[in-house]
N, C-alpha and C positions, 0 to 999 in steps of 0.2 A: 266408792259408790259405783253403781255397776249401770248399765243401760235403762232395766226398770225402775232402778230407785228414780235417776234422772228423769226418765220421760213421765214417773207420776208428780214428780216437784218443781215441775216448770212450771215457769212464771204464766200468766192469762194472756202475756202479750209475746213471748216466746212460740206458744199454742197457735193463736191466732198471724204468727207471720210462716211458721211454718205452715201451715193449713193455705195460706196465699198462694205459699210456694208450690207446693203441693197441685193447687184449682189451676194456676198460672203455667204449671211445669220450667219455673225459671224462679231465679232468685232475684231480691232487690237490685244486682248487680247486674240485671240482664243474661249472668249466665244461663248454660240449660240445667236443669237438673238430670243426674246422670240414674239411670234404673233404678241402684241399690242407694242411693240418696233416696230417692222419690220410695222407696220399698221400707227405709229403715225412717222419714219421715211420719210415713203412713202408722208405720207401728206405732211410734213415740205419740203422736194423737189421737189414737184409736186409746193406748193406756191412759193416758192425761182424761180423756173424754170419760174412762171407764171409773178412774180414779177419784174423779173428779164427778161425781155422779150429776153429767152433764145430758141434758134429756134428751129420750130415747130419738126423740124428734128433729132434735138439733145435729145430732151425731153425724160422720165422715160417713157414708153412702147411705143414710135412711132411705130406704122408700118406701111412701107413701101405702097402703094396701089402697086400692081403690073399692071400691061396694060394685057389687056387680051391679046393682039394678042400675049405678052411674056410669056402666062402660057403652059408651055408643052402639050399637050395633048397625054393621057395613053389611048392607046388600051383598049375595054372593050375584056372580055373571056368570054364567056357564057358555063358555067358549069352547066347549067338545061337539056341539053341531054343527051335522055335516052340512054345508051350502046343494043345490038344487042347480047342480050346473052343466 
């Protein structure tokens, strides 16, 4: 069995502690997780998620679109005027 087959036939509770480890950057054991753990993590539940036609919404960095008419809009300040001194 090769890397793909495994990270699409992992268990929901496999999924969900590496995904911990992942959010946590450490494992149940308190260690840290190291780059290419954290990198070959991410893969195996990004497949499992893909695999697993786990919603779009739910998935490893969804974000959000926002609606423009809901993005706040900040006052600009215009701080290039000269003082009178």
């Amino acid at each position: 069995m090769n890397f793909d087959e495994l990270a699409m036939n992992m268990t929901p509770d496999i999924y969900s502690r590496l995904r911990e480890a992942v959010e946590l950057g450490r494992w149940p054991t308190n260690a840290a997780l190291t780059k290419e753990q954290k990198n070959l993590c991410l893969e195996a539940i990004i497949k499992y998620e893909v695999s697993n036609d786990v919603p779009v919404e739910q998935r490893t960095g969804y974000v959000p679109q926002a609606c423009k008419s809901d993005v706040e809009k900040i006052p600009s300040v215009d701080v290039s005027q000269e003082s009178d001194t």
